[in-house]
DRENDO-1510 file (C-alpha; in Angstrom, 1 decimal, always signed):
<recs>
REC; n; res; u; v; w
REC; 1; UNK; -106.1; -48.1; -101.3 .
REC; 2; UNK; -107.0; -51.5; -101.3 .
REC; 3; UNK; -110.0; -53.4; -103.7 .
REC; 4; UNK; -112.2; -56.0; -102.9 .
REC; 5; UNK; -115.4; -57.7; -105.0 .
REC; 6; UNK; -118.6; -56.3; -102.9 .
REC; 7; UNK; -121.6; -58.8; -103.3 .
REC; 8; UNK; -124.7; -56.3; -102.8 .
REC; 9; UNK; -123.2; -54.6; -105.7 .
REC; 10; UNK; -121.9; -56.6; -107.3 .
REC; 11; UNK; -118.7; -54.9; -108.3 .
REC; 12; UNK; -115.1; -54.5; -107.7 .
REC; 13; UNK; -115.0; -51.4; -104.8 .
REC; 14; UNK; -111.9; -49.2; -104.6 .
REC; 15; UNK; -111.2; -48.5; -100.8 .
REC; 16; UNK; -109.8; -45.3; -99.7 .
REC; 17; UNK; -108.3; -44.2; -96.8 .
REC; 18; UNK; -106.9; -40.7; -95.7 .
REC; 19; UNK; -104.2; -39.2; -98.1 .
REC; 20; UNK; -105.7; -41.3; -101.6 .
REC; 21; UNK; -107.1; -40.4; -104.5 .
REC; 22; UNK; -108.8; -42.9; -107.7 .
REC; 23; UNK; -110.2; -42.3; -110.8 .
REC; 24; UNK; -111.8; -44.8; -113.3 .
REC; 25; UNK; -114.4; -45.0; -116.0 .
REC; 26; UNK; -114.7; -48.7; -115.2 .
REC; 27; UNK; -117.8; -49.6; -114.1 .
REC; 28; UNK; -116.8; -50.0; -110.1 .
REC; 29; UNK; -117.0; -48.6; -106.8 .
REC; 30; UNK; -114.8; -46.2; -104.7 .
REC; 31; UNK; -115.8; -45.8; -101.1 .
REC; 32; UNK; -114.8; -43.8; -98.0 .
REC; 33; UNK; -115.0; -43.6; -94.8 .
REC; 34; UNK; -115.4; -39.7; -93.6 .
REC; 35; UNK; -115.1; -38.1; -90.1 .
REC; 36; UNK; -113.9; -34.5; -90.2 .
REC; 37; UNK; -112.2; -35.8; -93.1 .
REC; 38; UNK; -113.6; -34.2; -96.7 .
REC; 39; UNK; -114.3; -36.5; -100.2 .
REC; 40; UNK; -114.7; -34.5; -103.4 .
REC; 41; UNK; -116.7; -36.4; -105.9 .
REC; 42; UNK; -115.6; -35.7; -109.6 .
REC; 43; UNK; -117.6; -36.4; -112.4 .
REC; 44; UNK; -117.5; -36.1; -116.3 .
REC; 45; UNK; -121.1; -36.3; -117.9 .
REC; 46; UNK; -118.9; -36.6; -121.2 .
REC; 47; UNK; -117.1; -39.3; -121.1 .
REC; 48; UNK; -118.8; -41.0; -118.2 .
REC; 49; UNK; -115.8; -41.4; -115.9 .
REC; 50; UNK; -115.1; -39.9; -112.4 .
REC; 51; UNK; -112.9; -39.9; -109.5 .
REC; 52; UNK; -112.8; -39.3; -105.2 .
REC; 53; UNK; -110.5; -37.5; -103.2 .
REC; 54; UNK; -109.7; -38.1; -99.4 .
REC; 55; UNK; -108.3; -35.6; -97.3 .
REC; 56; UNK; -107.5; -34.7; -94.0 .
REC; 57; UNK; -106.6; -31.2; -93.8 .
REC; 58; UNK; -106.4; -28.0; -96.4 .
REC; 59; UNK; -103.2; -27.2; -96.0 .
REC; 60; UNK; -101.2; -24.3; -97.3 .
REC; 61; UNK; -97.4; -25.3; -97.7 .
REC; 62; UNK; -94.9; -22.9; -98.2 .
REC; 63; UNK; -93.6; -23.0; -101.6 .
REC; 64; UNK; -90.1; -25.0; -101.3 .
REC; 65; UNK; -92.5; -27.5; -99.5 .
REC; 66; UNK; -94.9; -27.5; -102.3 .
REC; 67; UNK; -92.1; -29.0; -105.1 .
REC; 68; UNK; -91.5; -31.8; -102.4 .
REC; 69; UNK; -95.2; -33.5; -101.8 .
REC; 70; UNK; -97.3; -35.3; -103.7 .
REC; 71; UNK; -99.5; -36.1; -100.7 .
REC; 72; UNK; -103.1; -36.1; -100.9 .
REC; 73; UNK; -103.4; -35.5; -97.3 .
REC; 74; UNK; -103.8; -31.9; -98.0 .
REC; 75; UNK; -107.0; -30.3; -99.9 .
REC; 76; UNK; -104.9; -28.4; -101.9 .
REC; 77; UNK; -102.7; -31.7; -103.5 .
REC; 78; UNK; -106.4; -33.8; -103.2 .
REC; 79; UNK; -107.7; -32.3; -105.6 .
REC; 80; UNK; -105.0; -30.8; -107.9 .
REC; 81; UNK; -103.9; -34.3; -107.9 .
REC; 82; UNK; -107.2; -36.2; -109.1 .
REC; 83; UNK; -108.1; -33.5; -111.2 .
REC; 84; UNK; -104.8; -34.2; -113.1 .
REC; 85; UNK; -105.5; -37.9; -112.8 .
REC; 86; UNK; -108.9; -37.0; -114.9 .
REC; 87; UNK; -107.6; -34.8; -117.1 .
REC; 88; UNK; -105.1; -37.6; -117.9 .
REC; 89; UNK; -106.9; -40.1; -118.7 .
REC; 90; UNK; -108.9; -37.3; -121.1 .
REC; 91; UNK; -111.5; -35.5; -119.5 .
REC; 92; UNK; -111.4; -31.5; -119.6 .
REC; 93; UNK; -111.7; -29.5; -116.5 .
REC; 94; UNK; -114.6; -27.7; -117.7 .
REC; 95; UNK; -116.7; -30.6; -117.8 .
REC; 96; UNK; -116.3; -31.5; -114.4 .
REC; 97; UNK; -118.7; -31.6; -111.9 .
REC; 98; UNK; -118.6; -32.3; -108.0 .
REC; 99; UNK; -120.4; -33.3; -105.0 .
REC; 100; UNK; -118.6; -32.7; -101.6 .
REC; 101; UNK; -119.3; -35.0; -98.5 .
REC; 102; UNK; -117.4; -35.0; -95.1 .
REC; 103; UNK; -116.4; -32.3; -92.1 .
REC; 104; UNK; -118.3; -33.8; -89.3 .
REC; 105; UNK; -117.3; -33.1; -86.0 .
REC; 106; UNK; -116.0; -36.3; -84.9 .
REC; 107; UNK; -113.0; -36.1; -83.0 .
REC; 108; UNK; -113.1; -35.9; -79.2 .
REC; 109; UNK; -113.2; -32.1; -78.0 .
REC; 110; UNK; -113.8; -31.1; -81.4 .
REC; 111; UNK; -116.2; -27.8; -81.2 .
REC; 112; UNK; -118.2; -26.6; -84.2 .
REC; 113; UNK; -116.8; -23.4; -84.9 .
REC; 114; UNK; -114.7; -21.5; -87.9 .
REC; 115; UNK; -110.9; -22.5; -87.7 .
REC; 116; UNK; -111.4; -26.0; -87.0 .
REC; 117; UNK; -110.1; -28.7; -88.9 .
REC; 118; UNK; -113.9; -29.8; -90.3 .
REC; 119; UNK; -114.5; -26.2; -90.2 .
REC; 120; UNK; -111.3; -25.5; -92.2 .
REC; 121; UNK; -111.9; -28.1; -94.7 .
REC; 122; UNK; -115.1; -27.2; -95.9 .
REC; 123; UNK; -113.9; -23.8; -96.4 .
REC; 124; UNK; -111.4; -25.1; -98.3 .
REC; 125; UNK; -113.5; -27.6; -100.7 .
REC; 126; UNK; -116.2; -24.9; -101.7 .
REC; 127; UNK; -113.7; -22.2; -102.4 .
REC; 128; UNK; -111.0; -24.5; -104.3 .
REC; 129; UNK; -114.2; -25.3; -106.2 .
REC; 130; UNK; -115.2; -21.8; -106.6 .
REC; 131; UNK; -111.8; -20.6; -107.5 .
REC; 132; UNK; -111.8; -22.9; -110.1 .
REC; 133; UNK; -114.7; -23.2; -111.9 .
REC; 134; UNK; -116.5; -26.5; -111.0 .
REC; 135; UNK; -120.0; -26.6; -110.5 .
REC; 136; UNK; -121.0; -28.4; -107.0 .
REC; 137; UNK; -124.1; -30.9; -107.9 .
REC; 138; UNK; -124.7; -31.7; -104.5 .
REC; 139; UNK; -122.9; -31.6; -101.2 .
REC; 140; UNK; -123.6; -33.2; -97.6 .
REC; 141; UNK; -121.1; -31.4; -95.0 .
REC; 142; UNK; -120.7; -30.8; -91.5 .
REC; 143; UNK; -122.6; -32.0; -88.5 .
REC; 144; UNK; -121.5; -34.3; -86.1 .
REC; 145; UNK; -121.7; -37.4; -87.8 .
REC; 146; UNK; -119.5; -39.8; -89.7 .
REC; 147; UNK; -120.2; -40.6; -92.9 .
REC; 148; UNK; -119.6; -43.5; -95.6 .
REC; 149; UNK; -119.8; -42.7; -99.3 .
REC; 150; UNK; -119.8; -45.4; -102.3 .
REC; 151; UNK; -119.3; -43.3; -105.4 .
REC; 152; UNK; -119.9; -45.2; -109.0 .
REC; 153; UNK; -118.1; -43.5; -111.5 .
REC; 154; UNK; -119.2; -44.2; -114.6 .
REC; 155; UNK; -122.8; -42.4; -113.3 .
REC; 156; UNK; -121.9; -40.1; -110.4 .
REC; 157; UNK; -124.0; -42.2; -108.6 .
REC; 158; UNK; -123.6; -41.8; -104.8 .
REC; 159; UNK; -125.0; -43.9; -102.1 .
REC; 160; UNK; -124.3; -42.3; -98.4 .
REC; 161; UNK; -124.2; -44.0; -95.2 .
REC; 162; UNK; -124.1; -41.5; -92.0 .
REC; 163; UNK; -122.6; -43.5; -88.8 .
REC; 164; UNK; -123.8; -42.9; -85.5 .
REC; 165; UNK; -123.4; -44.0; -82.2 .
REC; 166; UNK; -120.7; -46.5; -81.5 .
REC; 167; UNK; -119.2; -46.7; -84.8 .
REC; 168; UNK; -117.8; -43.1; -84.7 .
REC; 169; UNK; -115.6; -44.2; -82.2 .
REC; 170; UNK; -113.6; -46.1; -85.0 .
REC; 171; UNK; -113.2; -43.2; -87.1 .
REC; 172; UNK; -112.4; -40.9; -84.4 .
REC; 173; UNK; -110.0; -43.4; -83.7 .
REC; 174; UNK; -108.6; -43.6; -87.3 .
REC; 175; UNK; -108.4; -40.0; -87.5 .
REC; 176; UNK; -106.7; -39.3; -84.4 .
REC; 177; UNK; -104.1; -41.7; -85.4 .
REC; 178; UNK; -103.6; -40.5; -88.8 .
REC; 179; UNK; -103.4; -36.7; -87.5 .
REC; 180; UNK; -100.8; -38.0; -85.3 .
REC; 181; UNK; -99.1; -39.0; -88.1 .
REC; 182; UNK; -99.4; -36.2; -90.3 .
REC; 183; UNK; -98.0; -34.3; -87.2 .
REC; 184; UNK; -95.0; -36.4; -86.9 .
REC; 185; UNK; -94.5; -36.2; -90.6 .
REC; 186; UNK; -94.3; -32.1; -89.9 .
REC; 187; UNK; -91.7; -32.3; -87.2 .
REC; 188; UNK; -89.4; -34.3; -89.3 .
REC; 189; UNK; -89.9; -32.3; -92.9 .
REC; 190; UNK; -89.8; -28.6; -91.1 .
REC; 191; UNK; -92.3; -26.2; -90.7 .
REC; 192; UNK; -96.0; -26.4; -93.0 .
REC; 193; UNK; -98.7; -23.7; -92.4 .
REC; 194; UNK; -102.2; -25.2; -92.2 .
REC; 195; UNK; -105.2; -23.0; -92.1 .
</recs>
């Protein structure tokens, strides 16, 4: 995550990329950048705070994997992860709200259909969500576009951006990278089960 001052706004913006995860109640911006990629918006009316989530696949690890990773790559640590971040910094997880953005079909060869990665991590969002008891305000999923989110906290304020054209190219390339990566990661720590 990196921050910069953003002039139209304003305001400090929090950038995310794949794997990362910020909360605040400070009156800034977080942003993203989404291909098949999913962003969970939390939000708590109550104390006027929120936080977004970036991941790149669900993930189910087996459980002597699970004690070893923190990494918000995977739905499943996304949102356990911010969730925890919120309810650190005082927030209840009953008040929580979402709004759930991402799981275009961006990548080259990618086909719309269940089992993919988009696929999967749609799945994933609405059930964790489900499962757990958090409301889903709003949600824009799915397609075969990229997307850009700037999410203001303090309001659960969202503005989205969908890319087109051209600029998916970047983000199919910044995806198939950090896949890449993710798969390395796998054939160095063992075996992980995604779904």
């Amino acid at each position: 995550m990196y921050r910069h001052f953003h002039p139209k706004f304003q305001k400090e913006v929090a950038i995310l990329h794949p794997g990362e995860y910020y909360a605040s109640g400070d009156d800034i911006v977080i942003s993203t950048v989404l291909g098949s990629c999913i962003a969970v918006a939390f939000f708590d009316p109550r104390n006027a705070r929120g936080g977004l989530n970036h991941f790149m696949l669900p993930g189910t690890l087996r459980r002597k994997e699970f004690m070893f990773s923190e990494s918000g790559k995977y739905g499943m640590f996304a949102m356990e992860l911010l969730i925890n971040e919120l309810m650190k910094m005082g927030s209840r997880k009953s008040d929580l709200v979402a709004k759930v953005f991402g799981g275009g079909h961006v990548l080259r060869g990618s086909i719309q259909k269940e089992g993919s990665i988009p696929e999967g991590n749609i799945k994933f969002a609405f059930e964790f969500l489900k499962n757990e008891g958090i409301k889903i305000e709003s949600s824009d999923v799915g397609g075969t576009i990229a997307r850009k989110i700037f999410f203001f906290p303090q309001s659960a304020r969202i503005l989205l951006k969908r890319i087109t054209g051209q600029l998916i190219v970047d983000v199919e390339r910044q995806e198939e990278n950090y896949l890449e990566k993710i798969r390395k990661e796998k054939d160095r720590r063992g075996e992980i089960t995604l779904f």
